[in-house]
C-alpha positions as CSV (number, residue, x, y, z in Angstrom):
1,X,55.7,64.4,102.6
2,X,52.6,66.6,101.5
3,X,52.4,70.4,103.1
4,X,49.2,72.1,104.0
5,X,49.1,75.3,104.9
6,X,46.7,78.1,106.0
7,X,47.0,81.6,107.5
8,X,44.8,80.3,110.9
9,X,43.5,77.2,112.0
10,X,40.9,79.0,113.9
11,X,38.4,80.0,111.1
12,X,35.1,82.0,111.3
13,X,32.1,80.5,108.6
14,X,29.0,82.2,107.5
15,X,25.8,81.5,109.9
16,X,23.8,81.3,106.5
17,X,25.9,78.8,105.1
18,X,24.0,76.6,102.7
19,X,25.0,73.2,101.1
20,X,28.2,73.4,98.9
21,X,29.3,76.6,100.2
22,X,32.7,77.3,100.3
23,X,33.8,77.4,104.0
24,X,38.1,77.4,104.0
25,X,41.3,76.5,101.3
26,X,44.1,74.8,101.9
27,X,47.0,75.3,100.5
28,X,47.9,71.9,99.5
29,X,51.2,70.8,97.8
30,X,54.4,68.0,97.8
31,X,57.9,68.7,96.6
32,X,57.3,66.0,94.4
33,X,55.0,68.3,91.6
34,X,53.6,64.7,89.8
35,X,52.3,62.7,92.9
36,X,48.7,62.8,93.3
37,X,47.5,63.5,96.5
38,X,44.8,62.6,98.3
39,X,42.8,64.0,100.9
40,X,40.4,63.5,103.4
41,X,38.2,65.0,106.4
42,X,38.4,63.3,109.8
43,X,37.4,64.6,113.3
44,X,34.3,64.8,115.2
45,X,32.5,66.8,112.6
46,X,33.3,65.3,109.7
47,X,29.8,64.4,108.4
48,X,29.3,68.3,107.5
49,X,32.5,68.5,105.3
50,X,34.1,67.2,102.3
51,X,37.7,68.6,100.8
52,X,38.1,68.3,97.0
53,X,42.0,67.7,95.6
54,X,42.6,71.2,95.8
55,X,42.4,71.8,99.3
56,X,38.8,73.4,98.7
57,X,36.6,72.5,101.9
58,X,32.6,72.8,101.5
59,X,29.4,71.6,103.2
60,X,28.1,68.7,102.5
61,X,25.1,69.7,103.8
62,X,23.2,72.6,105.6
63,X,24.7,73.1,108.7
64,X,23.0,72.3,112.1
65,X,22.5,74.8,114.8
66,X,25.6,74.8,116.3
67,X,28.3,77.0,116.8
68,X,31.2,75.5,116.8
69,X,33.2,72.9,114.1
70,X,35.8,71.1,114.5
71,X,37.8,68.5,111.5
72,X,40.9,67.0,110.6
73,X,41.7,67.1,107.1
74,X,44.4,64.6,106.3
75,X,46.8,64.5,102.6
76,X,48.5,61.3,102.1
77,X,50.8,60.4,98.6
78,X,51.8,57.5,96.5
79,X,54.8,57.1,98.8
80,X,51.7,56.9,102.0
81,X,53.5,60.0,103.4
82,X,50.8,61.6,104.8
83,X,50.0,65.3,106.6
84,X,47.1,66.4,108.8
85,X,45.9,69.5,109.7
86,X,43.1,70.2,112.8
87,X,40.6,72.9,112.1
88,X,38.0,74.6,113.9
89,X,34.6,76.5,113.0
90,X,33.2,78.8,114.9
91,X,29.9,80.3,113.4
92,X,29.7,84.5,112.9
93,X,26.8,86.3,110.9
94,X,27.1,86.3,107.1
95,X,26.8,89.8,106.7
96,X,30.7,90.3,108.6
97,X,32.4,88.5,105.6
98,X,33.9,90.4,102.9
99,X,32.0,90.4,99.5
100,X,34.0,90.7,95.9
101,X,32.1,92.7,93.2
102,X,31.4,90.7,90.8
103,X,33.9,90.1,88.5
104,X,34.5,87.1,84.9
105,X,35.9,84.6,86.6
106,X,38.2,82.6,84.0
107,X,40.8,84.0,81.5
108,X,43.2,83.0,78.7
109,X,46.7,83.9,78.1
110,X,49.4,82.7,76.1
111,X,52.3,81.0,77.6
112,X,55.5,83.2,78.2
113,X,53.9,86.3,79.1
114,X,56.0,88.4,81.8
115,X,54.4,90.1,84.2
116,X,50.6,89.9,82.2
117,X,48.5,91.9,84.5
118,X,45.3,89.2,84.4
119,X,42.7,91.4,87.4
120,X,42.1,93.6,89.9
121,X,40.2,92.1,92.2
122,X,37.9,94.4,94.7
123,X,36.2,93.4,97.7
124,X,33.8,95.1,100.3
125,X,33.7,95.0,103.7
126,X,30.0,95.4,105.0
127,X,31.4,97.0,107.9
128,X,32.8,100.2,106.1
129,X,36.3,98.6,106.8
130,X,39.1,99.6,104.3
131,X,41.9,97.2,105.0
132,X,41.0,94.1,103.1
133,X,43.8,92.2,102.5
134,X,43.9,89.8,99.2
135,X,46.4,86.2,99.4
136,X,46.1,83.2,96.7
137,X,45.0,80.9,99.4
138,X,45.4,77.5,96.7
139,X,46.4,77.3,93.0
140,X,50.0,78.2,92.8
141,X,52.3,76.1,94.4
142,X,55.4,77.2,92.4
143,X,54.7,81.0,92.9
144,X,53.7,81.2,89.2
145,X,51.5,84.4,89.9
146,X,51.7,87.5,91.8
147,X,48.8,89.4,94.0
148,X,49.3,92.9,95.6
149,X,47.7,92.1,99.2
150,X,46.6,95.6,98.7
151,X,45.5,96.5,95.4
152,X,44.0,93.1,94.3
153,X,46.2,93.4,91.2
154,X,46.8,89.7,90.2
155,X,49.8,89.2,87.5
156,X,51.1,86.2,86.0
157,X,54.6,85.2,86.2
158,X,56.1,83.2,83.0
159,X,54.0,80.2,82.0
160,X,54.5,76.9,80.7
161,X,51.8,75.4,78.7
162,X,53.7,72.1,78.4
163,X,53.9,72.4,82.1
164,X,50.3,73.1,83.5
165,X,47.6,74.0,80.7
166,X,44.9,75.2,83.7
167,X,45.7,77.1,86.9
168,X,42.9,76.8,89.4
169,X,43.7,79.4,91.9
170,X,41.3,80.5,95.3
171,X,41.8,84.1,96.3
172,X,41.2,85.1,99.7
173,X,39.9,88.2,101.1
174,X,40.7,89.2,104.8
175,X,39.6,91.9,106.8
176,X,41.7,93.3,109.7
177,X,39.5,92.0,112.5
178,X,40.0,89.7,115.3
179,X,39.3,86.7,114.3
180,X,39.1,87.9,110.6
181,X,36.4,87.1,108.5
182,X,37.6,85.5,104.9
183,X,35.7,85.2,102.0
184,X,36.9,83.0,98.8
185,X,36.8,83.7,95.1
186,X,37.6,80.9,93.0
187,X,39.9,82.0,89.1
188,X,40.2,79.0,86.5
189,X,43.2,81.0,84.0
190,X,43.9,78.4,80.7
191,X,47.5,78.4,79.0
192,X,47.4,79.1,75.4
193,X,50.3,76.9,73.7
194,X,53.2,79.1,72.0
195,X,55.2,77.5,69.3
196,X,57.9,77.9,71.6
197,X,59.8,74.3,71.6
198,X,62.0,73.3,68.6
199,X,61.3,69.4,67.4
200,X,64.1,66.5,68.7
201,X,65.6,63.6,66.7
202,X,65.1,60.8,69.1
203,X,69.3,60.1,67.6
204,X,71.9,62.9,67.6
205,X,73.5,60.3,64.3
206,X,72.6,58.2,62.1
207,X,74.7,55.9,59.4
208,X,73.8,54.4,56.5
209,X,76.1,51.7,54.8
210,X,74.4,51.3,51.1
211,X,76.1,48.7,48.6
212,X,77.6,50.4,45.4
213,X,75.4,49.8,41.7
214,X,72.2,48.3,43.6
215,X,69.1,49.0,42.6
216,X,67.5,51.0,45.0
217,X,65.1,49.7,47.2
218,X,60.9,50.4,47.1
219,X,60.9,50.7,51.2
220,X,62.5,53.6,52.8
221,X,66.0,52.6,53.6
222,X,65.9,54.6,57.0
223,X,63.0,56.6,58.8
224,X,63.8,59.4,60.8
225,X,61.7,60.1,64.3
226,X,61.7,63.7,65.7
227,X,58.6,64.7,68.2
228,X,58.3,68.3,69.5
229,X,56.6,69.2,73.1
230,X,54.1,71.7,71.4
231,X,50.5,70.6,71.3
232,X,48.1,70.6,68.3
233,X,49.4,72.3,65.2
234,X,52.5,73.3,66.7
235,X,53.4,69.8,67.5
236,X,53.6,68.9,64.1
237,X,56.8,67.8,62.8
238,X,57.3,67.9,59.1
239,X,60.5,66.5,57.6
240,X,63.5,67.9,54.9
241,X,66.7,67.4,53.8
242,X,68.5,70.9,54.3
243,X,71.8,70.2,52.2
244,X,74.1,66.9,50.7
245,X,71.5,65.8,48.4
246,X,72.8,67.5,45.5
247,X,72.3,65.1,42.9
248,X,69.0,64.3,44.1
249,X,69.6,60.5,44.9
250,X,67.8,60.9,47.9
251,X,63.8,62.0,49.1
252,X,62.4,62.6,52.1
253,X,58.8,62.0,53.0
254,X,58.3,65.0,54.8
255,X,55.6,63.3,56.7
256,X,56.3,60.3,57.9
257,X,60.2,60.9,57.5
258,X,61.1,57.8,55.4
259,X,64.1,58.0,53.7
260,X,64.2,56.7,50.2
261,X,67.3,56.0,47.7
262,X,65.7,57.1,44.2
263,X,69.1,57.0,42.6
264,X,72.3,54.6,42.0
């Protein structure tokens, strides 16, 4: 069945939240990587929240005057396994939450990079306090990145562009009261595609039986299939005959892979 996961289920939100505002992430994620999950917000408050497929929870509008919240927020999968969550609001002043300096908030790097440093990400505490703490609250699933809780230095791990091309990770900042006040920076980091996969005959063999003294025929007398996992350019497969061919009876259309007999 699905997981979802976050640090506390008691959760402080701004009292100048507006519409659309960010208000809690949920780490959201199945042992099955390809089913598609959906999820949904229940509970006697659910008219003020929506949840997107990332575990992102906003307003859906401005809040009243109230000061507490309280939703359900429910992940169900292809199989209808499903997982729900109970979460409360209570309302604090917007000038408690941490704020992150302002920082480019999408990057590019090339598959297979080890340990690419991508950030350091900084965040105040209005309060003069020094121990913000920094998590990826959604995003990475399969540990693909690494963030100091201390520093803010966010690395990537090794990365498959065949795998995921776009990571879409939420990085939370915490301060060290109680209950702590969290604010959320959203990161979109693309994959760049690495020539990294060589192409694969869809047969390990093939065997040809041609009759002796026949003309040879106008059509290709076999056409060889290879595809390669690369995208784009580097997905291209071009086709040529290494070796054997030494009296040039045979060509190769290094395109499409037909093989033609030129010669008796």
């Amino acid at each position: 069945p699905p997981a979802l996961k976050v640090p506390n289920q008691d959760i402080l939100i701004r009292s100048d939240t507006k519409k659309g505002n960010v208000v809690s992430v949920i780490n959201v994620f199945d042992l099955d990587f390809e089913d598609h999950l959906r999820l949904a917000v229940e509970g006697p408050d659910k008219e003020y929240f929506a949840v997107d497929k990332r575990g992102v929870i906003r307003t859906k509008t401005t809040l009243p005057k109230q000061s507490e919240y309280s939703i359900v927020v429910t992940a169900s999968d292809s199989a209808n396994h499903s997982t729900s969550l109970k979460l409360n609001f209570s309302v604090s002043p917007g000038e408690e939450f941490p704020i992150f300096r302002p920082t480019n908030t999408r990057f590019k790097i090339f598959e297979n990079e080890t340990d690419y440093e991508i950030l350091q990400l900084d965040a105040l505490s209005t309060k003069g306090l020094h121990c913000i703490r920094y998590s990826i609250a959604s995003g990475d699933p399969e540990g693909r990145f690494f963030l100091d809780p201390f520093s803010g230095h966010l690395k990537a791990k090794t990365l498959d562009y065949e795998r995921v091309q776009e990571h879409h990770l939420y990085i939370a900042a915490t301060d060290c009261l109680k209950p702590s006040h969290v604010s959320f920076q959203p990161l979109v980091i693309s994959i760049k595609d690495v020539n990294d996969n060589r192409p694969e005959f869809e047969k390990a063999f093939y065997e040809l039986k041609l009759k002796e003294n026949d003309e040879p025929p106008r059509e290709p007398i076999l056409i060889l299939k290879a595809t390669d996992k690369d995208s784009g350019s580097n997905g291209v497969v071009r086709y040529r005959i290494l070796g054997g061919n030494s009296n040039n009876a045979f060509e190769l259309d290094d395109t499409t892979g037909g093989l033609f007999q030129v010669t008796q």
